[in-house]
LOZABA-537801 format. One record per residue (C-alpha): residue number from 1; x, y, z; residue in three letters. Coordinates in pm, whole numbers, padded with zeros to 5 digits. Example, Ala and Ser with C-alpha at 12.3 -4.5 7.8 and 13.67 -1.06 7.14 Angstrom:
! residues 2
1:01230:-00450:00780:ala
2:01367:-00106:00714:ser
This chain:
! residues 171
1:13533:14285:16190:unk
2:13390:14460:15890:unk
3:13743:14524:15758:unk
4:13864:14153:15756:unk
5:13521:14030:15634:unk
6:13620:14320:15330:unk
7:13974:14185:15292:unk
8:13872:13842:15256:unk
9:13591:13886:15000:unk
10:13860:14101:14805:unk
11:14103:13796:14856:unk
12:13855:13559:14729:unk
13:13776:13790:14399:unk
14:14121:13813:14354:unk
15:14163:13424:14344:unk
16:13853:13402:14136:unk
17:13991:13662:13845:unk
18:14314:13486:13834:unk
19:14258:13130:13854:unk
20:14067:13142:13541:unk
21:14391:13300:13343:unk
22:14610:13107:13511:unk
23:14471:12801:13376:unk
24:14411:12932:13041:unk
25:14750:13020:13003:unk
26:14899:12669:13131:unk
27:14605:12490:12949:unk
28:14777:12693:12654:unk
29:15134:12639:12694:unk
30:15040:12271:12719:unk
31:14892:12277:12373:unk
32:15207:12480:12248:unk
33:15402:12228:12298:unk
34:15224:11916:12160:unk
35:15371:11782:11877:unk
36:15112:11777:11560:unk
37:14942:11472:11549:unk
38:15085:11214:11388:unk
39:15448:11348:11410:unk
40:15510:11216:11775:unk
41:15770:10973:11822:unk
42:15732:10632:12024:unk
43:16011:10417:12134:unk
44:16061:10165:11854:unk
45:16081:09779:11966:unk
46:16269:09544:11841:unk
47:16209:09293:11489:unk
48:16316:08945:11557:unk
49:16535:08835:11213:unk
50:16742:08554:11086:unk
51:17091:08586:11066:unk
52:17253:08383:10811:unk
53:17550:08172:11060:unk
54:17813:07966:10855:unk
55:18129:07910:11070:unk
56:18268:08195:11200:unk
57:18043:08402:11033:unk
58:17713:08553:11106:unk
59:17533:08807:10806:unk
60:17262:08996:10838:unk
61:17109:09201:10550:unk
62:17123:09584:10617:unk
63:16792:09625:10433:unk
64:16637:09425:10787:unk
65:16775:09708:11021:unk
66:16661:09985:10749:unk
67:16309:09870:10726:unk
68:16300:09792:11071:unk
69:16509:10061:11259:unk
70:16581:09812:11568:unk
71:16662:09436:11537:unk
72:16755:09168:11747:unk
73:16840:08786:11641:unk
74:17035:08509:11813:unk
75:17277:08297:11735:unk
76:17411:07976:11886:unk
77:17742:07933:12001:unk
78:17948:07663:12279:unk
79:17843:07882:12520:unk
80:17452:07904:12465:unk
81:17212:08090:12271:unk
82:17303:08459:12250:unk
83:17119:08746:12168:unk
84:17206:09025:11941:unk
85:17043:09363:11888:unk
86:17149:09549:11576:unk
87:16945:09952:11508:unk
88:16990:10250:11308:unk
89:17128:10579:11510:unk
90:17112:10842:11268:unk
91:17324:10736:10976:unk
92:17481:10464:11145:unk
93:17426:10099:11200:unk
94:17505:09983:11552:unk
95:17536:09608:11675:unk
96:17556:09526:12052:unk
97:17489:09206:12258:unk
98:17145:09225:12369:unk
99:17097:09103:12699:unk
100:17005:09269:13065:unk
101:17151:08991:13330:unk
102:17014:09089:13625:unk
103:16634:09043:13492:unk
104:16704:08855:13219:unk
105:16560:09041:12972:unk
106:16691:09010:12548:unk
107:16490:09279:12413:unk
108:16551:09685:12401:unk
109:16335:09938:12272:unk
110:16503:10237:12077:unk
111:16389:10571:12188:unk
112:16550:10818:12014:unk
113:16909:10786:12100:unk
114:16840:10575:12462:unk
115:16781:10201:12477:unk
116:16538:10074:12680:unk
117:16504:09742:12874:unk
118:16163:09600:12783:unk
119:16150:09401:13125:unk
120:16327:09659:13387:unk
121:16286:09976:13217:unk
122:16702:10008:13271:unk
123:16838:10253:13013:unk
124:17131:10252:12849:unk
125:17280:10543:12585:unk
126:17234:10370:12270:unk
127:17575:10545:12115:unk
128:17831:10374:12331:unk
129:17573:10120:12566:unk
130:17669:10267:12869:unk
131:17378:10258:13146:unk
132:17208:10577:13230:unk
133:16952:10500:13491:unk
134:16786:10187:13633:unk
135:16831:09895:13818:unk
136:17076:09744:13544:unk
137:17283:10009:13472:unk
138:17641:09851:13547:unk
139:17561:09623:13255:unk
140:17689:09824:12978:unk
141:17607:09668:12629:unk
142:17926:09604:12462:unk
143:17949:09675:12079:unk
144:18032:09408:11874:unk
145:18290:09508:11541:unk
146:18103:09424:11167:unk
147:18192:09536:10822:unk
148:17942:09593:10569:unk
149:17969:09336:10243:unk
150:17720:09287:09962:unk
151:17431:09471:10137:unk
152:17512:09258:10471:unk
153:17600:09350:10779:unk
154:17902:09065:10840:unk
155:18030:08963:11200:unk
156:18254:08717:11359:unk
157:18043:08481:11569:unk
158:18373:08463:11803:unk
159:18306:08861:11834:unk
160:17963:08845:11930:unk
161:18076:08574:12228:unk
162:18301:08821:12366:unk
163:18086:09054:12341:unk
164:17811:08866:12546:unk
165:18067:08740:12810:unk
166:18169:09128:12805:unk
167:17807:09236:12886:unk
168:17704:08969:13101:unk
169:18008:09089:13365:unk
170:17921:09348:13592:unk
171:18071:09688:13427:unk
């Protein structure tokens, strides 16, 4: 009796003199790897701009999706109003239809290099638009082509339909 009274005191003591330096050392890898303050990165949402629409032709000014990182706008067309999300990705300026059919949703946060659905949380890889997890995902958001003229970003209106039908099918 004496000997498993012994063993479990010991036990105990042992517990005691490592539970404190086990949390130390996770309390200290946890501060290792926060970012300096200041220098973390949230998802950015999306600016809500006016695209310039005459005919065929729909401008936006690339100073919008510099200042702003992620856009979105609409523009009206036979079929409806559509939504259109144009961001930076690294050097890059990308322009995709911006909606998420199943919930309904028109507006995507960027984080980093995923987009995320601001009503379902759905993401999608902001590079190509191809879902990556989430209710959503077979909704890929198609790119729509531009060319860059005069500081604008310039698309055909009949591009950004296609687009939209493209997105609104299930992938």
């Amino acid at each position: 009796m004496n000997s498993k009274l012994i063993g479990t005191i010991l036990l105990i003591m042992i517990a005691v003199a490592f539970v404190p330096g086990c949390l130390e050392n996770n309390a200290q890898a946890e501060t290792a790897v926060e970012p300096v303050a200041g220098s973390v990165v949230k998802p950015i949402a999306a600016t809500w701009i006016d695209p310039e629409v005459s005919g065929n032709i729909v401008t936006i000014p690339v100073q919008a999706i510099e200042e702003n990182v992620n856009t979105h706008f609409k523009v009206n067309a036979d079929t409806g109003e559509i939504a259109v999300m144009a961001y930076k990705l690294g050097d890059d300026i990308i322009v995709r239809s911006n909606v998420c059919p199943p919930c309904g949703s028109i507006g995507f946060s960027l984080d980093k290099d995923v987009l995320v659905c601001d009503s379902c949380r759905t993401t999608f890889d902001a590079n190509n638009g191809e879902g990556i997890q989430g209710s959503c995902v077979a909704y890929p958001k198609e790119n729509i082509p531009y060319t860059i003229s005069n500081g604008n970003v310039v698309m055909e209106l009949d591009n950004i339909v296609a687009a939209h039908l493209e997105t609104v099918q299930r992938g």
